[in-house]
Residue frames as a rotation matrix with the C-alpha (Angstrom) as fourth column:
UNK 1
0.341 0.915 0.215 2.41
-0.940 0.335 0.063 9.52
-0.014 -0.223 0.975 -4.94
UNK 2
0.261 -0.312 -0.913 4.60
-0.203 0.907 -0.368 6.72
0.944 0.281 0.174 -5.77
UNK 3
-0.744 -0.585 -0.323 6.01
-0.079 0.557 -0.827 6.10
0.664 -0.589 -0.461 -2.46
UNK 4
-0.470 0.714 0.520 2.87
-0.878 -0.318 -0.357 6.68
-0.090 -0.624 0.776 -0.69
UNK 5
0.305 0.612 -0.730 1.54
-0.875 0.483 0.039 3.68
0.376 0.626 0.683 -2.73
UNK 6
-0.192 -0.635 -0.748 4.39
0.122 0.741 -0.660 1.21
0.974 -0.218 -0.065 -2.23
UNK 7
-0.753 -0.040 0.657 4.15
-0.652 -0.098 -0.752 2.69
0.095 -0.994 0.048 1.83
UNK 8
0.265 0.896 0.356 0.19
-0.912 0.353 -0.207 1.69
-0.311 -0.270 0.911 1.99
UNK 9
0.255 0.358 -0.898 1.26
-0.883 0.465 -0.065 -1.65
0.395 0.810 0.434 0.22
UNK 10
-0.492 -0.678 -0.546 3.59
0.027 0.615 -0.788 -2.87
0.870 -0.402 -0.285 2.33
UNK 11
-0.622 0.285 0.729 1.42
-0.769 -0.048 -0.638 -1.72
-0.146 -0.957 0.249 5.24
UNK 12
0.282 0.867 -0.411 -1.49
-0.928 0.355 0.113 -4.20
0.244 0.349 0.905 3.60
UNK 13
0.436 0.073 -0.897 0.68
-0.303 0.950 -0.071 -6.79
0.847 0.303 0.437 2.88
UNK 14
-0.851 -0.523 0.057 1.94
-0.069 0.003 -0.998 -6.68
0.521 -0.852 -0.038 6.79
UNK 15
-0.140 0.846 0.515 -1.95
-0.863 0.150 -0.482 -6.79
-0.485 -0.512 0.709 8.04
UNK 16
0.552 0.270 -0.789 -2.19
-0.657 0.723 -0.213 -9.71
0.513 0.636 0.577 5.68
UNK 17
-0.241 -0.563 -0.791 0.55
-0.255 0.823 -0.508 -11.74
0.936 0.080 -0.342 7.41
UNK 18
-0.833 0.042 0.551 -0.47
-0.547 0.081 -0.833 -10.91
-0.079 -0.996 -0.044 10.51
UNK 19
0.434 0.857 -0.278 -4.06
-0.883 0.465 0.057 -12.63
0.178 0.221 0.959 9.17
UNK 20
0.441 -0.454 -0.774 -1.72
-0.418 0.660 -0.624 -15.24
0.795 0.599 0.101 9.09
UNK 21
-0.524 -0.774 -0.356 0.67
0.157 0.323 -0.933 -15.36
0.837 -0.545 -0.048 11.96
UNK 22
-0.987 0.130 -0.089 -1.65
0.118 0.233 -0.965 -14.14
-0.105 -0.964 -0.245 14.55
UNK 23
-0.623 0.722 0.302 -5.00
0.011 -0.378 0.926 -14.66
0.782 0.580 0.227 13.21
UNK 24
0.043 0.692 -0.721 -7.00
0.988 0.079 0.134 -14.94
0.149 -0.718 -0.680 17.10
UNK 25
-0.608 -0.242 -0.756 -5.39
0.547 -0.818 -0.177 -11.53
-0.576 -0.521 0.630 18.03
UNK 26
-0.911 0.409 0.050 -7.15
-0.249 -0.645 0.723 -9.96
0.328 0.646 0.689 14.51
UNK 27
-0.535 0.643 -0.549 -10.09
0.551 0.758 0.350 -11.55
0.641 -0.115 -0.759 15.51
UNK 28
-0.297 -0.011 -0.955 -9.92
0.927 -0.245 -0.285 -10.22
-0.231 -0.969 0.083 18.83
UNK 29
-0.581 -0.398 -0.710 -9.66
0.472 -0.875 0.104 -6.86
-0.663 -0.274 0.697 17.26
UNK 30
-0.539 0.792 -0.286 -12.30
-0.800 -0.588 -0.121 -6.78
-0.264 0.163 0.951 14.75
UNK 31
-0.642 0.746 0.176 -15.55
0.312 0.464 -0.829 -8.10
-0.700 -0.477 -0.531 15.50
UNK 32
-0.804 0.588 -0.094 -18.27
-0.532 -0.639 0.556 -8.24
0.267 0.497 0.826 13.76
UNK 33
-0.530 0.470 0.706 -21.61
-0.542 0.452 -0.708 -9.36
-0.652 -0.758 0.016 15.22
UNK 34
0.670 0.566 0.481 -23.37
-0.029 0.667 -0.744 -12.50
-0.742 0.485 0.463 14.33
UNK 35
0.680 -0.134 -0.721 -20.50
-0.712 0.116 -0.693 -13.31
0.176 0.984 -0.017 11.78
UNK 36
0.949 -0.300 -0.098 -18.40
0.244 0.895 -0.374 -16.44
0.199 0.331 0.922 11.07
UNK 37
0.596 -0.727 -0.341 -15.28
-0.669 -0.684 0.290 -15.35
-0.444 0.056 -0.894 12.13
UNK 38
-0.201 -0.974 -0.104 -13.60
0.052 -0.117 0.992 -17.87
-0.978 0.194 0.074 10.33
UNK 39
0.032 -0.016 0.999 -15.39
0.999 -0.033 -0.032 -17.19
0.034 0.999 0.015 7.19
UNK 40
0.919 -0.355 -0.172 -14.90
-0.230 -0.837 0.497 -13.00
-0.320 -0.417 -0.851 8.44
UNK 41
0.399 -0.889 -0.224 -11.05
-0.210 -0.326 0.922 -13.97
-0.892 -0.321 -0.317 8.59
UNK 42
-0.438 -0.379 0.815 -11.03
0.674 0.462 0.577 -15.35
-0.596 0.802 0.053 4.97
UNK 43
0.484 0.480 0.732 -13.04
0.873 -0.326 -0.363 -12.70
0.065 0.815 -0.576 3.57
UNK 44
0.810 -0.471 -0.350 -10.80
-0.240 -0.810 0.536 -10.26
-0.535 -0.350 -0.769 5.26
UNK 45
0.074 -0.954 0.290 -7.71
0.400 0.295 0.868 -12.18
-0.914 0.051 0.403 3.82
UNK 46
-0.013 0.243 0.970 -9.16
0.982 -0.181 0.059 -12.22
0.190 0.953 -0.236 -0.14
UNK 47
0.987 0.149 0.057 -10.16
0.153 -0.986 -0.072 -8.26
0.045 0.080 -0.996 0.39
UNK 48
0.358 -0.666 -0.654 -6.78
-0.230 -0.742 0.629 -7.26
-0.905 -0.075 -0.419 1.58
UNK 49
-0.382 -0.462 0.800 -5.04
0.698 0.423 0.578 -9.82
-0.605 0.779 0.161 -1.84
UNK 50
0.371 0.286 0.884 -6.99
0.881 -0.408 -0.238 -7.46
0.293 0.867 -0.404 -3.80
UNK 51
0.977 0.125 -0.174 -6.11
0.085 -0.972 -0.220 -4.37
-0.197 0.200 -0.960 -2.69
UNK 52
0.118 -0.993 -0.015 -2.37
-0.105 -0.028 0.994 -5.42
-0.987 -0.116 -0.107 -2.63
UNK 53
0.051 0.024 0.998 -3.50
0.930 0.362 -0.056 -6.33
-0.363 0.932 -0.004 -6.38
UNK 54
0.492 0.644 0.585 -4.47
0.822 -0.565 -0.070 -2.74
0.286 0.516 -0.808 -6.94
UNK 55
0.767 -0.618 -0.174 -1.29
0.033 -0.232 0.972 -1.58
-0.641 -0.751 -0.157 -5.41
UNK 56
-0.713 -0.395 0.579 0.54
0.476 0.335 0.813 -3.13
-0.515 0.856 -0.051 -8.42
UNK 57
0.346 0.124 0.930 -1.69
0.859 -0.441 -0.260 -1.72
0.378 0.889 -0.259 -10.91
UNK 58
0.804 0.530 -0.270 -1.33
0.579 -0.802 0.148 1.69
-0.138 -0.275 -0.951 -9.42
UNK 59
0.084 -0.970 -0.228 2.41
0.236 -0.203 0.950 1.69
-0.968 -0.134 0.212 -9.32
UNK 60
-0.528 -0.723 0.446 2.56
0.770 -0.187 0.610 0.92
-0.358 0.665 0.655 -12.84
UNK 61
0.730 0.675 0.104 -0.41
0.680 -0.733 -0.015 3.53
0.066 0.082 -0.994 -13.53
UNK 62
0.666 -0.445 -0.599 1.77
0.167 -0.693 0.701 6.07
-0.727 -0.567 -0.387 -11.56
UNK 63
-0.085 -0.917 0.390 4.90
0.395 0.328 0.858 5.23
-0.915 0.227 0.334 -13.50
UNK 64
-0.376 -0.567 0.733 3.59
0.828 0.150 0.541 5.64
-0.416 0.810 0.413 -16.45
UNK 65
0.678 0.634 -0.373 1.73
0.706 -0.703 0.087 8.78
-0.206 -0.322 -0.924 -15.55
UNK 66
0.186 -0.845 -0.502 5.75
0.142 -0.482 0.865 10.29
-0.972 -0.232 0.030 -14.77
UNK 67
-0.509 -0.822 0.254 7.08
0.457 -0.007 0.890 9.39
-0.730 0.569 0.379 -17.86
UNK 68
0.431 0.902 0.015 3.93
0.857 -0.405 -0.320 11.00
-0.282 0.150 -0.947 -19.44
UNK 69
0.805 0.346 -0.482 4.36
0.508 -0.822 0.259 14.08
-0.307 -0.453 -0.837 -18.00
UNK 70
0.204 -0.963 -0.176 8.14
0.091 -0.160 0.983 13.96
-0.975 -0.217 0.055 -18.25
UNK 71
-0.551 -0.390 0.738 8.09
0.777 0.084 0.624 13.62
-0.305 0.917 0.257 -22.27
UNK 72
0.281 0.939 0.196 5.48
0.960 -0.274 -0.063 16.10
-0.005 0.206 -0.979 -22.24
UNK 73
0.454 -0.662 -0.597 8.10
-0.247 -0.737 0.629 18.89
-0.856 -0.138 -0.498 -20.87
UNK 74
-0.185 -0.983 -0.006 10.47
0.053 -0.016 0.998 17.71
-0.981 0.184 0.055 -23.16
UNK 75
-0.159 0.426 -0.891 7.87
-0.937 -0.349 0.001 18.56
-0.310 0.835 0.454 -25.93
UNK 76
-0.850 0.046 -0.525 7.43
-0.349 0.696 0.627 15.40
0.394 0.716 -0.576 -27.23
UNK 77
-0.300 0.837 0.458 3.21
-0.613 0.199 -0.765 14.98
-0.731 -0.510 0.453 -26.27
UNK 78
0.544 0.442 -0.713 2.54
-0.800 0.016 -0.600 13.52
-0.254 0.897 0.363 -29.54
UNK 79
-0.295 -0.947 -0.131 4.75
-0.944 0.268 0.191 10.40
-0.146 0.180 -0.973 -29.40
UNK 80
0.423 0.418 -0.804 4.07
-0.290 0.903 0.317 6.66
0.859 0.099 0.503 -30.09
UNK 81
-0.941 -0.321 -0.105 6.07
0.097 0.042 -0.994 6.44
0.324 -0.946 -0.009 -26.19
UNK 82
-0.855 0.518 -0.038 3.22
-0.488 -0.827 -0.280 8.51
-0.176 -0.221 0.959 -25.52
UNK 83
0.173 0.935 -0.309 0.28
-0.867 0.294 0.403 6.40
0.468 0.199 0.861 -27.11
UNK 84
0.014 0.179 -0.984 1.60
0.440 0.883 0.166 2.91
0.898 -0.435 -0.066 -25.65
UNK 85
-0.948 -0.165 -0.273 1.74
0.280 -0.027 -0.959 4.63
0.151 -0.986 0.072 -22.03
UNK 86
-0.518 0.839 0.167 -1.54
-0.841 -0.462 -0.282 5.65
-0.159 -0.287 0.945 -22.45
UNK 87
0.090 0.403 -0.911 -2.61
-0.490 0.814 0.312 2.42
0.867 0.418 0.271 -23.47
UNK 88
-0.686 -0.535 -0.493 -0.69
0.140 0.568 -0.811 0.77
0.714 -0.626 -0.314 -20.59
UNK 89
-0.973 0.125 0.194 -2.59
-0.230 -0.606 -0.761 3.32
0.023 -0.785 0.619 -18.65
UNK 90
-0.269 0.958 -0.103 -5.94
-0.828 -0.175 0.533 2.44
0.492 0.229 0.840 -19.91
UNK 91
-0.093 0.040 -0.995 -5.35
-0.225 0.973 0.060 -1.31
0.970 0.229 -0.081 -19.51
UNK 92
-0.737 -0.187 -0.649 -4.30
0.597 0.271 -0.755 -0.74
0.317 -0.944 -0.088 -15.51
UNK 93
-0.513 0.795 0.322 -7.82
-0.850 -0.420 -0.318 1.35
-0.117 -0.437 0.892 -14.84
UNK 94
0.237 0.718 -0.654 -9.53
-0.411 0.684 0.602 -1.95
0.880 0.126 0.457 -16.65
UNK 95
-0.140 -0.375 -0.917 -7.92
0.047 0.922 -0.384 -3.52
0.989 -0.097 -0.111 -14.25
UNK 96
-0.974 0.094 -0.206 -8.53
0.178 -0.240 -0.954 -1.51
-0.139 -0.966 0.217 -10.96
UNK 97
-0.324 0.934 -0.150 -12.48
-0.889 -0.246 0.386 -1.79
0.324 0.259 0.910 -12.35
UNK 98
0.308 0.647 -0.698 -12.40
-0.258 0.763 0.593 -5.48
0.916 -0.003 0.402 -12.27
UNK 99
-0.738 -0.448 -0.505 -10.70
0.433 0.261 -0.863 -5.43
0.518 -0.855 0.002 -9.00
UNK 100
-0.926 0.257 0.277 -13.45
-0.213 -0.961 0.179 -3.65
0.312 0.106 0.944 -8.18
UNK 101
0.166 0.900 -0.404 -16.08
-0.845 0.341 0.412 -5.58
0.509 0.273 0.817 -9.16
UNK 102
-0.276 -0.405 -0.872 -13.97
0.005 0.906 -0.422 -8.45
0.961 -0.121 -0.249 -7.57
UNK 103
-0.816 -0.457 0.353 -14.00
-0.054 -0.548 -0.835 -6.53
0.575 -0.700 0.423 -4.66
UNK 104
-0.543 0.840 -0.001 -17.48
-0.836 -0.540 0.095 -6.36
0.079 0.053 0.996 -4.15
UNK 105
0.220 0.143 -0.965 -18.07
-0.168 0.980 0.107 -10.03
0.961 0.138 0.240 -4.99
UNK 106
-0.108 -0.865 -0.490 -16.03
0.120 0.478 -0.870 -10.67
0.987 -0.153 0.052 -2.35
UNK 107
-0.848 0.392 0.355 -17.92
-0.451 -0.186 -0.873 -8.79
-0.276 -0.901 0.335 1.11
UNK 108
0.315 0.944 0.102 -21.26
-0.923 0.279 0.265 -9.46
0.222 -0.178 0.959 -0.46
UNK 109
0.491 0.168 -0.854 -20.30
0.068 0.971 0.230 -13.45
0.868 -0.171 0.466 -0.35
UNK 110
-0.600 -0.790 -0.126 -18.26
0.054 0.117 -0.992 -12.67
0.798 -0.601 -0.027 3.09
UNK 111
-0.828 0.454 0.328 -21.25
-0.551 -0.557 -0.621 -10.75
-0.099 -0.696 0.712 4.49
UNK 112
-0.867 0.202 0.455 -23.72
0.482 0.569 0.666 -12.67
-0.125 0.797 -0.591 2.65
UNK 113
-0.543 0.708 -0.451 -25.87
-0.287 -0.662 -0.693 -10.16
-0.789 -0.247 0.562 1.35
């Protein structure tokens, strides 16, 4: 799953520059009616910054998911290794919650609902 992650990330943060380098062509390509396209192309920018945010938590999520598992074979489930990676882990879900919630913020004030 790890490379799958890092794949989608880099694909994000490549629709992001293009927000950048050729923002008429995105435009061009999605529409939405009766919206602002250039408040559209800024709520499109902020949405993708988060998910590239939530990219990075996931990795380390992932990561420490492996080494989990990986001390877990090696008998050792019961470890203080073991309680900070679950911690770590806990800390990067808070964190793909408030990205979440960020998330959200973010279309309603794009869309303004």
């Amino acid at each position: 799953m790890i490379p799958l992650n890092l794949l989608v990330g880099a694909l994000l943060l490549g629709f992001l520059g293009l927000t950048f380098v050729a923002p008429d062509w995105v435009m061009e390509t999605i529409t939405l009616p009766g919206a602002d396209p250039a408040v559209l192309l800024q709520g499109m920018r902020i949405v993708l910054a988060l998910f590239i945010a939530s990219v990075g938590l996931t990795h380390v999520l992932l990561r420490q998911l492996g080494s989990l598992v990986a001390s877990v074979g090696l008998g050792e489930a019961f470890s203080v290794g073991n309680a900070v990676r679950l911690r770590t882990m806990a800390w990067m879900l808070v964190g793909l919650e408030l990205l979440k919630v960020a998330l959200g913020l973010a279309v309603a004030a794009t869309l303004r609902l």
